[in-house]
Chimera marker file (.cmm) of the C-alpha trace (Angstrom):
<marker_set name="trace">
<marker id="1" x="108.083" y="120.703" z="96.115" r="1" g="1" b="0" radius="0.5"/>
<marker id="2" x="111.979" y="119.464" z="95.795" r="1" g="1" b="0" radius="0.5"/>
<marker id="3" x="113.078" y="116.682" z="97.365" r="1" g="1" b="0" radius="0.5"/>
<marker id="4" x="115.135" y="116.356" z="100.427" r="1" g="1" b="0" radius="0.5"/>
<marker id="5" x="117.917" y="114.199" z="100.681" r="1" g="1" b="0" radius="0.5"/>
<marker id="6" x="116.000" y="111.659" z="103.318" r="1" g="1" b="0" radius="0.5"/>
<marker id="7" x="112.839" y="111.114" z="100.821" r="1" g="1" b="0" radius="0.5"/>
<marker id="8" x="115.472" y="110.430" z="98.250" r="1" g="1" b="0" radius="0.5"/>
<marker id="9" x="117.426" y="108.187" z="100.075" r="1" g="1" b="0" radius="0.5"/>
<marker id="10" x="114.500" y="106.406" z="101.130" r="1" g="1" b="0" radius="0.5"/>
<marker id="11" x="113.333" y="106.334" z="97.623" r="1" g="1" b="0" radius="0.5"/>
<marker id="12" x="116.539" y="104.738" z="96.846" r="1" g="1" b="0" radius="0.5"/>
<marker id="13" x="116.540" y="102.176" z="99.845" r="1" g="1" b="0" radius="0.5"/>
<marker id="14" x="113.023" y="100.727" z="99.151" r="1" g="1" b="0" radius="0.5"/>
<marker id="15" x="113.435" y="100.304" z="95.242" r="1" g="1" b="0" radius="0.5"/>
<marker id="16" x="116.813" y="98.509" z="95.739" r="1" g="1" b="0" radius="0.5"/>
<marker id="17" x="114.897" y="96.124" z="98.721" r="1" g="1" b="0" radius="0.5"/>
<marker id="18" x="111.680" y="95.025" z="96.863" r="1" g="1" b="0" radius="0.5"/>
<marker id="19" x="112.126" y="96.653" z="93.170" r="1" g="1" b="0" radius="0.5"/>
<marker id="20" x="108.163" y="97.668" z="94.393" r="1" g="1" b="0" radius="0.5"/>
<marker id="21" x="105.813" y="98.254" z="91.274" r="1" g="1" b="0" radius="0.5"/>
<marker id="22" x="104.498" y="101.072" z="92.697" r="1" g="1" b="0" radius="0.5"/>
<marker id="23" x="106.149" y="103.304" z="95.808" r="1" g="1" b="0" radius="0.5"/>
<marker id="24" x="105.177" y="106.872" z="96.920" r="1" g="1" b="0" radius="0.5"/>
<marker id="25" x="107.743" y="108.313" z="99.366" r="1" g="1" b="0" radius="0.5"/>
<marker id="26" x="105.182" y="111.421" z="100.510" r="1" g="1" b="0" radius="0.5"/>
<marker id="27" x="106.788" y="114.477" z="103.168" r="1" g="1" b="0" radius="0.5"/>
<marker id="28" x="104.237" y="114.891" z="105.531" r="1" g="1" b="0" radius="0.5"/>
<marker id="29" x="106.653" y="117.559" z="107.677" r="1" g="1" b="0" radius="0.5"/>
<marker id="30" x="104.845" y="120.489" z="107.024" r="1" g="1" b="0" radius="0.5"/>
<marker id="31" x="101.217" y="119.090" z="108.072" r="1" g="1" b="0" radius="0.5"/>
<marker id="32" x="103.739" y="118.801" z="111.138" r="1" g="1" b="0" radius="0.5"/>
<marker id="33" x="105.299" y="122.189" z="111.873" r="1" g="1" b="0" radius="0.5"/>
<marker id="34" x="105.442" y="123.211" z="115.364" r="1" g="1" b="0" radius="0.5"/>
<marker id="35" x="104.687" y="119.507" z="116.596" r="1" g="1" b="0" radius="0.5"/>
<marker id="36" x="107.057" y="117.395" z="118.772" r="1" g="1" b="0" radius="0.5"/>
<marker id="37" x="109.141" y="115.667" z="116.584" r="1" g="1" b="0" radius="0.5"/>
<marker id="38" x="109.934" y="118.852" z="113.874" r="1" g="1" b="0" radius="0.5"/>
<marker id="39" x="113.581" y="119.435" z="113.767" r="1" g="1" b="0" radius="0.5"/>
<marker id="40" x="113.113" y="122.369" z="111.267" r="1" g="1" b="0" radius="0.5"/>
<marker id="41" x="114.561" y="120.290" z="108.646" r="1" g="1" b="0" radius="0.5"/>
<marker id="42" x="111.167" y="120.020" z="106.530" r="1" g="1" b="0" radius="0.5"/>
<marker id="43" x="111.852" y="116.139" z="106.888" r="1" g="1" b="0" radius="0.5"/>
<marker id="44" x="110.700" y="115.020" z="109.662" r="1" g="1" b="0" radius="0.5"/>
<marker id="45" x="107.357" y="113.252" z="109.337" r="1" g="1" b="0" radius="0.5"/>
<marker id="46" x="106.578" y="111.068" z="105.941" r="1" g="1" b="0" radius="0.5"/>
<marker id="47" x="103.575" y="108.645" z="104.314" r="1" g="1" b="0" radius="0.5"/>
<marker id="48" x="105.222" y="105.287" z="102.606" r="1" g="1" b="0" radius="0.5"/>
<marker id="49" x="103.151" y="103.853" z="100.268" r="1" g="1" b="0" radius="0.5"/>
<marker id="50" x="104.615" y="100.608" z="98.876" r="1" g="1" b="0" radius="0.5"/>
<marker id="51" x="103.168" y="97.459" z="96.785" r="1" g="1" b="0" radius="0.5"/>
<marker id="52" x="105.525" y="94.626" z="95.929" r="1" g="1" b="0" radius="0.5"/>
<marker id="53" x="105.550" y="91.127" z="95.144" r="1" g="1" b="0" radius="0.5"/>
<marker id="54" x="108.035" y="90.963" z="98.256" r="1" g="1" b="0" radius="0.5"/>
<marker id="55" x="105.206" y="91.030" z="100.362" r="1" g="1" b="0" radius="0.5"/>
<marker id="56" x="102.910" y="88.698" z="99.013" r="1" g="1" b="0" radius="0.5"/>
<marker id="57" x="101.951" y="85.985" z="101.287" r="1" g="1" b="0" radius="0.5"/>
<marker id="58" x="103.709" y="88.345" z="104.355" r="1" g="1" b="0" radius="0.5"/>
<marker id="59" x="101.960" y="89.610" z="107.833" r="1" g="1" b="0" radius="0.5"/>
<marker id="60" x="101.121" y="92.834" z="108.192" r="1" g="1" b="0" radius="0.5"/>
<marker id="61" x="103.546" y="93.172" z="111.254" r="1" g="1" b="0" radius="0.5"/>
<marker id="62" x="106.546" y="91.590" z="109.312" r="1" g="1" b="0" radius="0.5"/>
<marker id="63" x="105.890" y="93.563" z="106.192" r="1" g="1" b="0" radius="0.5"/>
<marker id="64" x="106.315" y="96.959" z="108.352" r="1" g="1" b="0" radius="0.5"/>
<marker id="65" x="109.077" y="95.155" z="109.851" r="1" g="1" b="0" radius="0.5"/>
<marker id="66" x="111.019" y="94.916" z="106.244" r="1" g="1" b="0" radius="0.5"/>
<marker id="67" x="110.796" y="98.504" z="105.466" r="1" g="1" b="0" radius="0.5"/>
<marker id="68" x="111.632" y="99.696" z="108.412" r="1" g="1" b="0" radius="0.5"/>
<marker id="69" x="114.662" y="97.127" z="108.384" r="1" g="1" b="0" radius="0.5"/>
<marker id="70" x="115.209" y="98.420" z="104.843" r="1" g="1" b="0" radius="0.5"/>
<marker id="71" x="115.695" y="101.871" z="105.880" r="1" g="1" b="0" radius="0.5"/>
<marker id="72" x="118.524" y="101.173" z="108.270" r="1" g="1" b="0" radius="0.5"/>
<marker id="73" x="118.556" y="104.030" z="111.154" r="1" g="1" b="0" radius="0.5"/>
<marker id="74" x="116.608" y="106.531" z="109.100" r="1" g="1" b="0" radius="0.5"/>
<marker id="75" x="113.098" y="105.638" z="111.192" r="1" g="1" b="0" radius="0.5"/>
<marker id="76" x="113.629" y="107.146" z="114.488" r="1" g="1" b="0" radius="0.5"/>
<marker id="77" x="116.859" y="108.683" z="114.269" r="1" g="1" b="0" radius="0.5"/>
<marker id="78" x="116.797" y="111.250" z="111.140" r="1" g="1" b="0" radius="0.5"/>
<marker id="79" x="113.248" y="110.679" z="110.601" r="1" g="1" b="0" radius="0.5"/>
<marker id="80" x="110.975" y="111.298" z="113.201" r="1" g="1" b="0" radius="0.5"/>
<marker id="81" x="107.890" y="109.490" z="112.182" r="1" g="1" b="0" radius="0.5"/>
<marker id="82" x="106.321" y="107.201" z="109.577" r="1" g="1" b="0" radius="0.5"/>
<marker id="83" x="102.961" y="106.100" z="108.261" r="1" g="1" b="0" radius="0.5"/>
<marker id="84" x="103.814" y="103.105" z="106.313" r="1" g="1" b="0" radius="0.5"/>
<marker id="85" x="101.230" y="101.337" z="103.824" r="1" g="1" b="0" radius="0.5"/>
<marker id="86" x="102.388" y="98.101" z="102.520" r="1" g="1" b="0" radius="0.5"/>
<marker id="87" x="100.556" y="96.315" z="99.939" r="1" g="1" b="0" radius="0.5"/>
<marker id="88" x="101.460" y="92.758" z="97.431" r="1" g="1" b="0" radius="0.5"/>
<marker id="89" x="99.777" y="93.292" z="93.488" r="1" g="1" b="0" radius="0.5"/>
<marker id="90" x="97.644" y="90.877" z="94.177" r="1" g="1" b="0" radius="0.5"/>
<marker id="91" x="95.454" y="93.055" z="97.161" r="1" g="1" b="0" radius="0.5"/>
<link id1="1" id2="2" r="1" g="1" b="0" radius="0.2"/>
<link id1="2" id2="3" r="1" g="1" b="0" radius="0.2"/>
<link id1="3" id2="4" r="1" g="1" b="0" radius="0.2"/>
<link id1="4" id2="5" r="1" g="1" b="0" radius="0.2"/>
<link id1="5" id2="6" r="1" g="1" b="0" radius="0.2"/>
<link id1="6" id2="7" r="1" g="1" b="0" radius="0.2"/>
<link id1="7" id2="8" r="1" g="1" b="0" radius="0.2"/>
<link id1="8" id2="9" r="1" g="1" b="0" radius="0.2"/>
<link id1="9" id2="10" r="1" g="1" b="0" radius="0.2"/>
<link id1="10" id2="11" r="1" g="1" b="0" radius="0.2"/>
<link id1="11" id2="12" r="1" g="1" b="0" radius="0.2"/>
<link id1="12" id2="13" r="1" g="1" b="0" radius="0.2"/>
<link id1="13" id2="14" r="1" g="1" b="0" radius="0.2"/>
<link id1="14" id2="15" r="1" g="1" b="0" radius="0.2"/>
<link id1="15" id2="16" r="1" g="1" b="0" radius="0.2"/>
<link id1="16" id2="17" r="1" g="1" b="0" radius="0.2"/>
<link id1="17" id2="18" r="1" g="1" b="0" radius="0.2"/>
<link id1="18" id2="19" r="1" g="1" b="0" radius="0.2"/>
<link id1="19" id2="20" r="1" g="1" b="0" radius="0.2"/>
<link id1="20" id2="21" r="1" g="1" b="0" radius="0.2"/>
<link id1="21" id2="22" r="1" g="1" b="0" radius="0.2"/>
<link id1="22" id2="23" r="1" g="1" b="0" radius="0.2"/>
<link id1="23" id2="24" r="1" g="1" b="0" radius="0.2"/>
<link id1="24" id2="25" r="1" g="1" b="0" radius="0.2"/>
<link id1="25" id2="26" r="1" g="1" b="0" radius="0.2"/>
<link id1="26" id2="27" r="1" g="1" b="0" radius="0.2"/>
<link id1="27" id2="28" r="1" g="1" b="0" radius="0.2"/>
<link id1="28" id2="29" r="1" g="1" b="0" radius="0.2"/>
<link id1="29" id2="30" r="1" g="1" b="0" radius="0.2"/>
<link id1="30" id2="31" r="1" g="1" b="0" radius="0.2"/>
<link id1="31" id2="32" r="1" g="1" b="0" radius="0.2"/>
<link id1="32" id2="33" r="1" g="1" b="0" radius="0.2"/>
<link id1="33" id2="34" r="1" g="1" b="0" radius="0.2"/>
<link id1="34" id2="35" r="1" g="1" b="0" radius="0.2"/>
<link id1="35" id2="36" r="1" g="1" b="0" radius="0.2"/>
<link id1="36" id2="37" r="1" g="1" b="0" radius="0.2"/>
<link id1="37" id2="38" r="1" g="1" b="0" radius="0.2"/>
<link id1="38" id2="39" r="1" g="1" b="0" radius="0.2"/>
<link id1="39" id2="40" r="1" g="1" b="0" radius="0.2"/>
<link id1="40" id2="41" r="1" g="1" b="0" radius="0.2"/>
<link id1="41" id2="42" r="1" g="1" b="0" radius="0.2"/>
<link id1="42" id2="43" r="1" g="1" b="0" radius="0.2"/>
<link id1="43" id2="44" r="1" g="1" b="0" radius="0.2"/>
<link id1="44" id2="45" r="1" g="1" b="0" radius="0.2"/>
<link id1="45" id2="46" r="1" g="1" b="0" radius="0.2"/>
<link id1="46" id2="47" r="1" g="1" b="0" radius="0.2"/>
<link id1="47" id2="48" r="1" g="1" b="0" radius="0.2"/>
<link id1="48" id2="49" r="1" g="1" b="0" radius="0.2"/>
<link id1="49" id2="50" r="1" g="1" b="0" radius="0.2"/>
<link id1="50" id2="51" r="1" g="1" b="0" radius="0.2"/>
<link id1="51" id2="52" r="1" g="1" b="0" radius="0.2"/>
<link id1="52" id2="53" r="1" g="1" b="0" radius="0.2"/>
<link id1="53" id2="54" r="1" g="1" b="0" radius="0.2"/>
<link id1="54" id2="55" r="1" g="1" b="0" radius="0.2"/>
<link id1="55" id2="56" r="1" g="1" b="0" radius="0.2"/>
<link id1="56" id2="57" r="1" g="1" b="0" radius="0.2"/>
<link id1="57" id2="58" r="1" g="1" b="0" radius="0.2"/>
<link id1="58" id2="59" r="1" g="1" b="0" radius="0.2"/>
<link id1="59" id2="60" r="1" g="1" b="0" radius="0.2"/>
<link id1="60" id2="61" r="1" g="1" b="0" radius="0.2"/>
<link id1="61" id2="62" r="1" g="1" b="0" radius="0.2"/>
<link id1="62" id2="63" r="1" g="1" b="0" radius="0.2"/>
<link id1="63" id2="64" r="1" g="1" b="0" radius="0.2"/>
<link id1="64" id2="65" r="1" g="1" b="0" radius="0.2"/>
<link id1="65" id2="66" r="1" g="1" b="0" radius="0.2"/>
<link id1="66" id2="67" r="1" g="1" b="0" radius="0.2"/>
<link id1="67" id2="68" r="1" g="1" b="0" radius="0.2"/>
<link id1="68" id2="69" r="1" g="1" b="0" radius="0.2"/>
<link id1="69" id2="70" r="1" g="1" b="0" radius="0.2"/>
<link id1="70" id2="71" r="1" g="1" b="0" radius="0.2"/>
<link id1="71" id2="72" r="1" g="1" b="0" radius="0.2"/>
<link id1="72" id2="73" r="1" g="1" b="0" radius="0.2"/>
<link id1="73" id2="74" r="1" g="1" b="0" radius="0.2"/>
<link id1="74" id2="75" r="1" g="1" b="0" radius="0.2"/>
<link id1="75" id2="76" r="1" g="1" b="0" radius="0.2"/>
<link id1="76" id2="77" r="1" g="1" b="0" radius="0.2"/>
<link id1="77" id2="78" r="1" g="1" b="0" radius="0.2"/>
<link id1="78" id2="79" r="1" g="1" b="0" radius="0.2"/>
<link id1="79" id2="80" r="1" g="1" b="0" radius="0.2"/>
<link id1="80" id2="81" r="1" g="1" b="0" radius="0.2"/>
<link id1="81" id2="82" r="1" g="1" b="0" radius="0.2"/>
<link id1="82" id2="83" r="1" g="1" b="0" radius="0.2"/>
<link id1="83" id2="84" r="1" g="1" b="0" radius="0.2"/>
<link id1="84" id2="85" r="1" g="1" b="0" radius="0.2"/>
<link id1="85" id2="86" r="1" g="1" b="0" radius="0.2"/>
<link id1="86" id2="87" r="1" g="1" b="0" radius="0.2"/>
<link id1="87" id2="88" r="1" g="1" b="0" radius="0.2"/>
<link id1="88" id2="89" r="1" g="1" b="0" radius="0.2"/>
<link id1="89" id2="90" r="1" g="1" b="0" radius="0.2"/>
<link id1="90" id2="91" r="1" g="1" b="0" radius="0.2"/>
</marker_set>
């Protein structure tokens, strides 16, 4: 499946923030179709997975606080919803 220019630019975002040594940016929107929160764009809905050193040593709570901080207004505003699993190497 291609791409969409929010999974890219989230992509982008989190590698820039925490240079992660492993990141999965996965579009969930069409497990989603029909459901409040679709917009029709086919980006809509999306699983982070993230593990980086930046988050070793970090609460759960503030860890989803930094990428959603990372993303700027793409959570809630062009992106309707996000699972978000942070991890540090060492976990």
């Amino acid at each position: 499946m291609k791409k969409g220019p929010a999974q890219l630019e989230m992509e982008v975002l989190l590698t820039a923030a925490f240079e992660p040594s492993r990141l999965a940016v996965i579009n969930d929107s069409a497990k989603h179709h029909g459901h409040s929160g679709d917009d029709g764009s086919g980006e809509s809905h999306f699983t982070i997975e993230i593990e980086s050193i930046a988050f070793a040593g970090v609460s759960r709570v503030m860890r989803q606080r930094m990428v959603n901080n990372a993303l700027g207004d793409i959570p809630g505003n062009r992106v309707h919803a996000l699972a978000i699993k942070v991890t540090a190497p060492v976990e």
